[in-house]
C-alpha positions in Angstrom: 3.4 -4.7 7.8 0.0 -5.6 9.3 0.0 -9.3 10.6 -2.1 -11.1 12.8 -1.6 -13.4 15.9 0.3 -16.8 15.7 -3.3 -18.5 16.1 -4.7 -17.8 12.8 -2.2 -19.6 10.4 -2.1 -22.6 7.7 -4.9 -23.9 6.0 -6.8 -24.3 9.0 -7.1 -28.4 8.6 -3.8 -29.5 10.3 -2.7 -29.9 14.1 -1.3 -27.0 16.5 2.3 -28.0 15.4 1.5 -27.6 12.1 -0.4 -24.3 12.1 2.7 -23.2 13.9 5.2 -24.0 11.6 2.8 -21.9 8.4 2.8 -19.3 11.1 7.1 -19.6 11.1 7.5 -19.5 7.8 4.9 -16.6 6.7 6.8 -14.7 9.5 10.5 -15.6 7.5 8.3 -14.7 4.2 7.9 -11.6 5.7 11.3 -10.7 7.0 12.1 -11.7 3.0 10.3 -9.0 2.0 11.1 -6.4 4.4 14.5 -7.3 3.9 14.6 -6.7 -0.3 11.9 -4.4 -0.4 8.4 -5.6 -2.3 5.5 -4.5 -4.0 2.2 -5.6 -2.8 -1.4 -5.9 -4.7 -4.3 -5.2 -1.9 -7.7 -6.1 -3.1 -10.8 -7.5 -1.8 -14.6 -7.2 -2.2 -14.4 -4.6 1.0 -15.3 -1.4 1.8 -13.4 1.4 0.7 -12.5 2.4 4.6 -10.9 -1.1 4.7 -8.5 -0.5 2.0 -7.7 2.7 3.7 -6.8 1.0 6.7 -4.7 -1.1 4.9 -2.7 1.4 2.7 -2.4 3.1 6.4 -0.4 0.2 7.9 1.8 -0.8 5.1 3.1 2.9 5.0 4.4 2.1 8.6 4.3 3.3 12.1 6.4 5.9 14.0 8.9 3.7 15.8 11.4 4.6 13.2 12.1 7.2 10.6 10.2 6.6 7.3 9.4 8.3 4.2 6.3 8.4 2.3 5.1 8.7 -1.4 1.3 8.6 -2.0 -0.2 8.3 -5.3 -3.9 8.7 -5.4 -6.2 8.9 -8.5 -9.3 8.5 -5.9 -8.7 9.2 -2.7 -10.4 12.1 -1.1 -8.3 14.4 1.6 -9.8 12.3 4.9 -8.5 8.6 3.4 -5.1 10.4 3.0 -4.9 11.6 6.0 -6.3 9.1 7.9 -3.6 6.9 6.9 -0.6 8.8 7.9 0.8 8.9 11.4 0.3 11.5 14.2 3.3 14.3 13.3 3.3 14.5 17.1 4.6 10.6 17.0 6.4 10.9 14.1 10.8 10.7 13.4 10.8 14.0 10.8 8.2 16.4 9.6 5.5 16.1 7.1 7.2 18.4 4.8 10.8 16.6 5.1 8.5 13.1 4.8 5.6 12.8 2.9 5.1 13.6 -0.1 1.3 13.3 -2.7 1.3 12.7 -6.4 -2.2 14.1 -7.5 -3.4 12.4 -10.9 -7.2 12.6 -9.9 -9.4 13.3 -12.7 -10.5 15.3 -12.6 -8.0 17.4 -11.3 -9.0 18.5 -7.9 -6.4 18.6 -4.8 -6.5 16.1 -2.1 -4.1 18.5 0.7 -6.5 21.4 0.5 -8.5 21.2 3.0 -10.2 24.3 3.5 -11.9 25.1 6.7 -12.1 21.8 7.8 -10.6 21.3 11.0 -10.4 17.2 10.8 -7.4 17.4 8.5 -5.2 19.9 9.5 -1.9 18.2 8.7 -2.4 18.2 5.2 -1.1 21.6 4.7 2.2 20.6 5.4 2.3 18.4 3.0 4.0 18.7 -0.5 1.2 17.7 -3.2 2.1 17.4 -7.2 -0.2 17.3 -9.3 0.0 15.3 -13.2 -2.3 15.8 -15.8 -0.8 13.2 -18.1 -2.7 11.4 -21.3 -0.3 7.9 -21.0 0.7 8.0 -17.3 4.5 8.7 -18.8 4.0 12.0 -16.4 3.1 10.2 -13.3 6.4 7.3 -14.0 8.1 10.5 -14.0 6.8 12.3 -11.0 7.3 9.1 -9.3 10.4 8.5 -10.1 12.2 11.6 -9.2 10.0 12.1 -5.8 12.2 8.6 -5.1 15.5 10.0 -6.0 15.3 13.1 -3.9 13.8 11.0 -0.6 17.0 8.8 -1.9 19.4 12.2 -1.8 17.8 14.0 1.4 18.0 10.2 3.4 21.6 9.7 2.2 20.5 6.5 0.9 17.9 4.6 1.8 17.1 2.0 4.0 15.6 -1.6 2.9 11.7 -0.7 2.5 12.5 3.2 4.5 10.7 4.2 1.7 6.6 3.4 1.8 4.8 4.0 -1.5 1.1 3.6 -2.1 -1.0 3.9 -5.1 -4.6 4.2 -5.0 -6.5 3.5 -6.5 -5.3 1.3 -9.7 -9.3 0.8 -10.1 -9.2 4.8 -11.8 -6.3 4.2 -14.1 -7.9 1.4 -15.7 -11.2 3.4 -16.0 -9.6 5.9 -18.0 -6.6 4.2 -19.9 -6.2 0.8 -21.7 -5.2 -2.1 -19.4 -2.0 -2.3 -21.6 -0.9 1.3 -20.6 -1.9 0.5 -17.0 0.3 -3.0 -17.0 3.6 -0.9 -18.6 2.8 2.1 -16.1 2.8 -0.8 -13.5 6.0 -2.4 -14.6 7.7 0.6 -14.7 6.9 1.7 -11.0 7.3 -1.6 -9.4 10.9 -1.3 -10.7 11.9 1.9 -9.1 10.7 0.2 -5.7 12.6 -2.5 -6.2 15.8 -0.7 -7.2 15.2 1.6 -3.8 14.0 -1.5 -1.7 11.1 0.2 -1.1 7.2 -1.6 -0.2 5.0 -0.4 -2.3 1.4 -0.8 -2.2 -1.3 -0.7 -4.9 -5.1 -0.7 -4.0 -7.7 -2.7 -6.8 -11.2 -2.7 -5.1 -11.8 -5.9 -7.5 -12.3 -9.3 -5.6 -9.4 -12.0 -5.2 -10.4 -14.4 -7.8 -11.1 -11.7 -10.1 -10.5 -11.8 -14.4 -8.2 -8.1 -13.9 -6.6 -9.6 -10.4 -5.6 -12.9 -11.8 -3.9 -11.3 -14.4 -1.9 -8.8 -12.3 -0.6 -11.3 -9.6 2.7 -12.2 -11.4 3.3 -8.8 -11.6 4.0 -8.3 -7.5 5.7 -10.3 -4.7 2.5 -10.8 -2.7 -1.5 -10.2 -2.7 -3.1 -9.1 0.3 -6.6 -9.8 0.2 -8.9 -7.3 2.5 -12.2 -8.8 4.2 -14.7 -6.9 6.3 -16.2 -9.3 9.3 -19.1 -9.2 11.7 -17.2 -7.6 15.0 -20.3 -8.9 16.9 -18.8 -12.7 16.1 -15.2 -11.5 16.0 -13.2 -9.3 18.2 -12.2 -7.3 15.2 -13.7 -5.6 11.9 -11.8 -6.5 9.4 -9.3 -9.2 8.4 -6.4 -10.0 5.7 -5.3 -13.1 3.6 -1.9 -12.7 2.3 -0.9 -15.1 -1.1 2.3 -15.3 -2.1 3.1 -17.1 -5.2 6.9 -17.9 -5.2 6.7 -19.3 -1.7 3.5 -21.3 -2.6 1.8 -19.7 0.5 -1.1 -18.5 1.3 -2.7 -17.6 5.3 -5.5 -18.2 6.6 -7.7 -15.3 7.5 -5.8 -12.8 9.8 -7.2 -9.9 12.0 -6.6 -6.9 10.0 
């Protein structure tokens, strides 16, 4: 999980000791949801490459062994693989790893990449793709991609298992928001019975009419914000809000 430095913490209006006990808790908040597994909303009025960033850190790092399940609807082949880790780095190969779940439409693969030498490890990559008219084909695709990281782990790990779905901003384009919501359901529950973290991308501001209605529907929002790295010594920073603790951070350095 991204998180930022101990400094940035709280609501910003109390004393040092204060700030530091926001800071303590949203670090046991975390360890919560590492522990159980979560699903995670990340939206913000941000630039894409910010979301990309993002997906990239909550699929994890290299220091241990990890698998990885990528759904994309709208992510072209240099967000993917800008958001995986170096196979060099990496516990495992690509192939035994990582796996994408295609449901762009249209239909166009994201693990091709041609001649293009900036994103070579994509052919190692196992990509499905799912043409499917109520997203009962990408449940499924989903589902058993799960059980066989499940079978070739010998049972998983608490949140071993990083999924990401982006973006939800193209299933809603093309499917009723009622389809979307049961799709939704339906996936957050196979990362919870796998404590897995899951991810899912909406480009659509914090205090949005579509956000507000989704929040009950995952264990934490992380809000994305790009920032002036002229005034800052970073880019980019993250709020997280998380409802059944009552919490929410102040801004954090992405």
């Amino acid at each position: 999980m991204s998180a930022g430095s101990s400094g940035h913490w709280g609501d910003g209006s109390g004393s040092d000791a204060t700030e530091s006990d926001a800071a303590t808790r949203f670090l046991d908040v975390l360890r919560e949801l590492k522990a159980d597994g979560c699903n995670l909303l990340v939206v913000g009025d941000a630039p894409r490459r910010l979301f990309t960033e993002t997906s990239g850190s909550l699929l994890g790092g290299t220091e241990e062994r990890r698998y990885r399940l990528l759904a994309v609807t709208d992510a072209s082949p240099q967000s993917v693989v800008e958001r995986l880790p170096d196979p060099e780095e990496m516990a495992g190969t690509f192939t035994e790893t990582t796996e994408i779940i295609n449901h762009a439409s249209p239909p166009r693969s994201v693990v091709d990449a041609g001649d293009r030498p900036e994103v070579p490890t994509l052919d190692d990559i196992s990509e499905r793709r799912v043409v499917d008219p109520q997203l009962a084909g990408l449940q499924a695709e989903i589902a058993e991609s799960m059980a066989a990281f499940n079978r070739h782990a010998g049972s998983l790990g608490p949140t071993q298992l990083r999924v990401g779905v982006d973006s939800l901003g193209a299933l809603f384009e093309h499917y009723d928001d009622d389809v979307v919501s049961r799709c939704l359901q339906v996936i957050t529950g196979y990362v919870s019975d796998y404590d897995a973290m899951g991810h899912y991308v909406l480009t659509e501001p914090y205090g949005s009419e579509r956000v507000e209605r989704l929040v009950g529907e995952f264990d934490a929002v992380v809000e994305v914000r790009a920032v002036d790295s002229v005034k800052h010594d970073h880019h980019a920073e993250e709020r997280w809000h998380v409802p059944s603790h009552d919490l929410t951070t102040n801004w954090l350095p992405l």
